[in-house]
N, C-alpha and C positions, 0 to 999 in steps of 0.2 A: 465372591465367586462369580457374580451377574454382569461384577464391574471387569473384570482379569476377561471373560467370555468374549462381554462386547468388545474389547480394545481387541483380542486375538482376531474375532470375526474381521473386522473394518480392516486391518491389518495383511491380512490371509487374502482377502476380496481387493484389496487395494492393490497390492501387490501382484495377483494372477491379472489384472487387466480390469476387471468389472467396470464399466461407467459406473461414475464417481457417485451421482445418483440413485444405480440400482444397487450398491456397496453399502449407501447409507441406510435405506429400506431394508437390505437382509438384515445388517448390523439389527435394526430394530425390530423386528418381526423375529427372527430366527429366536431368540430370549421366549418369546411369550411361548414357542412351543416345546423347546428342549425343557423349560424351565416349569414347563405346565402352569402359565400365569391366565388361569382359565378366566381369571375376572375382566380381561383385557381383550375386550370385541376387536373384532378386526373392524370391524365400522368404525373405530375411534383412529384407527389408522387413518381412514380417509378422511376422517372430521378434522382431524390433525391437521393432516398436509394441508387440506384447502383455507383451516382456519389462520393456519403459519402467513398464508400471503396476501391476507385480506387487510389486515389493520392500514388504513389511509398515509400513515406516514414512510409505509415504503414506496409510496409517490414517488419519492426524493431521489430513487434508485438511479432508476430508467431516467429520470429529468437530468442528472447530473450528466448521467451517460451520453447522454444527447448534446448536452453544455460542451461536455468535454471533446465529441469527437467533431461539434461544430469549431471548437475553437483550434484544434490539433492540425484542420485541414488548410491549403490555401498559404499564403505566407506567413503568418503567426510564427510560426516557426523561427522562421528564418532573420524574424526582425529582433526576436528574441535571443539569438543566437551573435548578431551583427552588436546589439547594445552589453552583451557577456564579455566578447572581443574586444568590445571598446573599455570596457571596466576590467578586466583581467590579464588583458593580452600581453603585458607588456612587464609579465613579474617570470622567471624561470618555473618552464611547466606550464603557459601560461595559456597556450591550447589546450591542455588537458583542463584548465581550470574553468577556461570558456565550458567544456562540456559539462561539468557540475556544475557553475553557476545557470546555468542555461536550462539546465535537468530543474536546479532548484525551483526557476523563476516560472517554466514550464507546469512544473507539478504543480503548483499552486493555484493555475488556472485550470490543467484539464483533473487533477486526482486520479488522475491513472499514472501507474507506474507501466505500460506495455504503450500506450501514444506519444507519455514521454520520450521512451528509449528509443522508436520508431521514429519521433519527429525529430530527436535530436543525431540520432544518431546517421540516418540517410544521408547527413551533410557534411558530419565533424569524423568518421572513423577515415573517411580518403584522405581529406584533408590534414589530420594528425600522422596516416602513414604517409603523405608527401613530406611531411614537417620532418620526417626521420625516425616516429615512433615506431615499435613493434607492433605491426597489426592487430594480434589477438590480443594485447596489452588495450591497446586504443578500443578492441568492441569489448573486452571487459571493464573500461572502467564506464560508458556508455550501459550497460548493462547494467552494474551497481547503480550511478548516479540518477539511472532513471526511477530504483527503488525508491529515491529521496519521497516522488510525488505524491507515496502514499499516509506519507507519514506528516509532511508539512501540509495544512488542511487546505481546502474539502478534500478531505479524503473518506472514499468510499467504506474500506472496514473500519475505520471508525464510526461511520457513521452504522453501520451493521450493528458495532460491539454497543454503541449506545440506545439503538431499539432495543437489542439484546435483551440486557439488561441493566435496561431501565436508569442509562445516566446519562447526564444532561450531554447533548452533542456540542452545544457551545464551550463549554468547560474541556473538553476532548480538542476540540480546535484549535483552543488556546494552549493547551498541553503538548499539542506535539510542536509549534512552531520552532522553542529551544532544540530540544532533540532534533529536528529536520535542519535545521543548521549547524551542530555541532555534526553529523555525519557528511555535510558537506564540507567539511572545513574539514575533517580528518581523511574524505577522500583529496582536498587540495594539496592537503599534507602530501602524500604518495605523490599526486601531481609534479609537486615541486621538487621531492625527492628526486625523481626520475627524468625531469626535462636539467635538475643541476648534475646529476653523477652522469646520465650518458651524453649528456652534451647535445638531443638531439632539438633539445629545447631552450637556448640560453636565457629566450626573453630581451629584452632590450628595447624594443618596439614601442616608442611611449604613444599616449593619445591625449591629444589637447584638450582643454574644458568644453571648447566650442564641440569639438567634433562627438565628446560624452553626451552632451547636454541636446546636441542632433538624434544620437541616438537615441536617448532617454525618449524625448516628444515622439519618436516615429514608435516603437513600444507601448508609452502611456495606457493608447485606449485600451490595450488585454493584459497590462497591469491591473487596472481600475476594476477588474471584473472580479479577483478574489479580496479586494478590497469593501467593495458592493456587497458581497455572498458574505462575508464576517461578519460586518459591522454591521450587516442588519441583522443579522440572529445574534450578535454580543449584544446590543444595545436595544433587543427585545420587537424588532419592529417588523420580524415575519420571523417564522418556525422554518427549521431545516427542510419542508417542505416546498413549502413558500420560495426558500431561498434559490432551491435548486430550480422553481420555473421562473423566476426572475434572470436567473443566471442562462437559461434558455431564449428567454427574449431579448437578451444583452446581447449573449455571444451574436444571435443572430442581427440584428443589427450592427456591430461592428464590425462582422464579418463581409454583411451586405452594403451597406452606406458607408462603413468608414473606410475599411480596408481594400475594398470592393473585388475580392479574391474568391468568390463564393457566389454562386448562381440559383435562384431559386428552383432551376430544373434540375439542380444538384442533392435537393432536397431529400425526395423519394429512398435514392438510396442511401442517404444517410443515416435516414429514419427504420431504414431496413436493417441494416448492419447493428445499427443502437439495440432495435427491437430482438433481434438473434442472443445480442450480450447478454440486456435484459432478462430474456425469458431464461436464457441458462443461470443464474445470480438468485432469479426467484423460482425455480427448480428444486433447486438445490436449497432455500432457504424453506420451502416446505418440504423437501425429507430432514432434514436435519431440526425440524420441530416436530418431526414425529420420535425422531430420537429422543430430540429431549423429554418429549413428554414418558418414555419409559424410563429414563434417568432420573425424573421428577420423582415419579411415583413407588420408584424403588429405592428411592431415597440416597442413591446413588455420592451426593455429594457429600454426605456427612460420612459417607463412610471414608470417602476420599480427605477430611478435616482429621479423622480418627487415623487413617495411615501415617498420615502427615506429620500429626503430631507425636505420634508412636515415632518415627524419624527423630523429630527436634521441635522443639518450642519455640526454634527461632526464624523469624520471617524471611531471615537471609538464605537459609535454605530453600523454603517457601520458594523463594523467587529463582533460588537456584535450578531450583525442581522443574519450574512455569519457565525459564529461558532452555531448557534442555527437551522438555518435552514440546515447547513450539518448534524449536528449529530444528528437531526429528520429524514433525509434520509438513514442517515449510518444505521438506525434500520431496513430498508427494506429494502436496495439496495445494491447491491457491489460496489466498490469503480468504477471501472471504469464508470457503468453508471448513479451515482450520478455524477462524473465528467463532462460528459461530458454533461450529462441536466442542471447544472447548471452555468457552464463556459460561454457561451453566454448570461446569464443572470449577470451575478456576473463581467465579464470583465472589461464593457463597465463603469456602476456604479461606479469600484475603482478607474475606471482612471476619472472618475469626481470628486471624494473625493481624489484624490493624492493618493491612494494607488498603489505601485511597483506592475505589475503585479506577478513578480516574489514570491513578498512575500507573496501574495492573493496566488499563485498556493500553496506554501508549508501548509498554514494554511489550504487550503480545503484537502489535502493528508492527514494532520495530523487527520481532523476531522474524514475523511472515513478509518481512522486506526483503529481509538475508535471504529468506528461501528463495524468496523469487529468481537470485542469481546463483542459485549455486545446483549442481547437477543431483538426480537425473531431469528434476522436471522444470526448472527454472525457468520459467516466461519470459523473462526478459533476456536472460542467455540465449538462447534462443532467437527472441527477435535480433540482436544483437550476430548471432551466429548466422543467420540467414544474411541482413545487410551485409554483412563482412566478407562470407564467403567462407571462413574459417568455421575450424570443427567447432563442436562444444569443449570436447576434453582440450584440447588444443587453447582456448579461452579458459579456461577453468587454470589450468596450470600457468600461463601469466598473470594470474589475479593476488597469488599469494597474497603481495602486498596493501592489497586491496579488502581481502576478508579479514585481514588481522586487524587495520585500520576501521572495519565495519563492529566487529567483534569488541573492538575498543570501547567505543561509541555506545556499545550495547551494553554496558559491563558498568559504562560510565551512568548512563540512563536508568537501569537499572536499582544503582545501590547510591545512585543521589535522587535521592526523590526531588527534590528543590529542581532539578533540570527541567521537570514537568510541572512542577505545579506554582512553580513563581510565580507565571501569568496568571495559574488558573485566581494564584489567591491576591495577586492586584487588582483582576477586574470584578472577587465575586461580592 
């Protein structure tokens, strides 16, 4: 009954408007008093919230965030865009594939799916409609491809879902690498479908070794930097925390001295805008540990094991259940706090049905990828819809092609576990 209340609450509050913060607070407060949970101080409310965003390793938050929008700025972009073009350009579709490989190689470096979409997308959605494409086609697949960055690592909810609960972030990293390329490769698919059937993309356009291998060196250095950030928390020689201020002192000198696109009076408000993200990320991860902690203690998840299995016995369901109720949240929520309301719910459950936590983390990431693009509240639709010009529904309805091939991807990730955890079980 406590569990059917709170999902109605959050639901109810989400939907009339409420910031997403004051939504999660009622969710969790409103229970102790309808429900007369008299043993449940409101003082532990506040112990809650402030205890949720103490722990030292959400360091790593705000540092990435910083990584990320130092490297998003300045030409990084654009060089990464120019070595996609020279590796893609010249296959049918081969602009469109420039913007997914470009999303790809982007995401890697900043873990944001909204700097991705933005950096990539300011250059490639004119240039795709001069090519011939359908405009809202061109910011919707800019919109999808930029979802890629959350998913292929450092990615932020992942890195969430593994404070979470409590599983290694390294193993997470290497998890989603496959899946982040299998959705690139199934939005190339589309790409190529569409630049062969309307013609407005034949391809033809080859590119020399010399002129790749130009590209490739002027790249390099903001390739090297999610190379840096893996290999030293795979091979143990700094913690995700660690990683992310390294990755801070990196972006910034290759920003500064290599690239030299980035001014230190540029700093300030860098640091500002970082700081705004931030603070809203760990907001919202101290109400949603006040949640949990009445989900805890009302033991909430087992009753959620008990429905479950009252359904089916079998995990295929399970999973069916966890890809249906994330990308019912993905439509309202942003990834991180779909994440993190649903992890303490969804954990406990797959380690009773034998699911790897590991592989549950990537399939909820991939879900709150889809949402990101799809309406009403999709982020990167959105940025995508601003650059463009075009409406949202207007983008929404050229994507078709787009979701079924995302869907695919998710379906495939999913009910092959092996997609996720090949690496995890080469490197463990």
């Amino acid at each position: 009954m406590i569990l059917l209340f709170i999902v109605a609450v959050f639901l109810v509050t989400v939907f009339a408007g409420i910031p997403l913060v004051w939504a999660i607070l009622l969710t969790a407060i409103l229970p102790i008093f309808v429900f007369d949970l008299s043993g449940y101080p409101l003082q532990a409310v506040y112990l809650n919230f402030i205890g949720g965003v103490e722990p030292n390793h959400f360091l790593a938050i705000p540092l990435f965030i910083v990584a990320g929008e130092l490297m998003s700025r300045g030409g990084v972009g654009l060089r990464i865009i120019g070595f996609a073009r020279a590796a893609f350009g010249f296959m049918p579709g081969g602009l469109g594939m420039v913007v997914v490989g470009a999303s790809m190689i982007f995401g890697g470096i900043s873990g944001s799916a909204i700097a991705d979409s933005a950096a990539i997308g300011s250059v490639m959605i004119k240039n795709m409609a001069r090519e011939g494409y359908h405009r809202p086609f061109a910011a919707g697949l800019v919109a999808a491809a930029g979802t890629i960055g959350i998913i292929i690592p450092p990615s932020i909810p992942m890195l969430i879902y593994g404070f979470v609960g409590n599983v290694s972030v390294a193993d997470l990293f290497l998890a989603g690498m496959i899946p982040g390329v299998i959705f690139g490769l199934f939005f190339m698919g589309v790409c190529y479908w569409v630049g062969k059937s309307t013609g407005c993309d034949p391809g033809g356009q080859t590119t020399t070794r010399g002129e790749l291998w130009r590209s490739f060196l002027g790249t390099a250095p903001a390739l090297f930097m999610p190379i840096l950030i893996l290999g030293g928390i795979f091979t143990g020689w700094v913690t995700p925390t660690e990683a992310a201020a390294l990755a801070v002192v990196y972006g910034l000198f290759v920003t500064i001295v290599v690239y030299r696109d980035f001014n230190l009076r540029d700093l300030p408000a860098l640091m500002i805008d970082a700081f705004v993200t931030s603070a809203v990320v760990m907001v919202v991860i101290g109400a949603t540990t006040v949640l949990g902690w009445i989900i805890t203690l009302e033991q909430l998840p087992q009753v959620l094991v008990a429905f479950v299995q009252d359904l089916s016995s079998s995990p295929w369901v399970f999973l069916l259940l966890v890809n249906i109720v994330m990308l019912i949240l993905g439509l309202v929520l942003d990834p991180v706090p779909a994440i993190l309301l649903t992890a303490p719910l969804f954990l406990p459950t797959a380690q009773t049905f034998g699911v790897d936590p590991v592989h549950l983390g990537v399939i909820m990431t991939c879900n709150v990828a889809v949402g990101l693009f799809t309406p009403p509240v999709g982020a990167t639709l959105y940025v995508a819809s601003r650059i463009s010009g075009d409406g949202v529904l207007s983008i929404a309805r050229s994507m078709a092609p787009l979701y079924i091939a995302a869907l695919s991807a998710l379906l495939l990730v999913t009910y092959v576990p092996a997609v996720s955890m090949t690496m995890v079980e080469i490197f463990r």
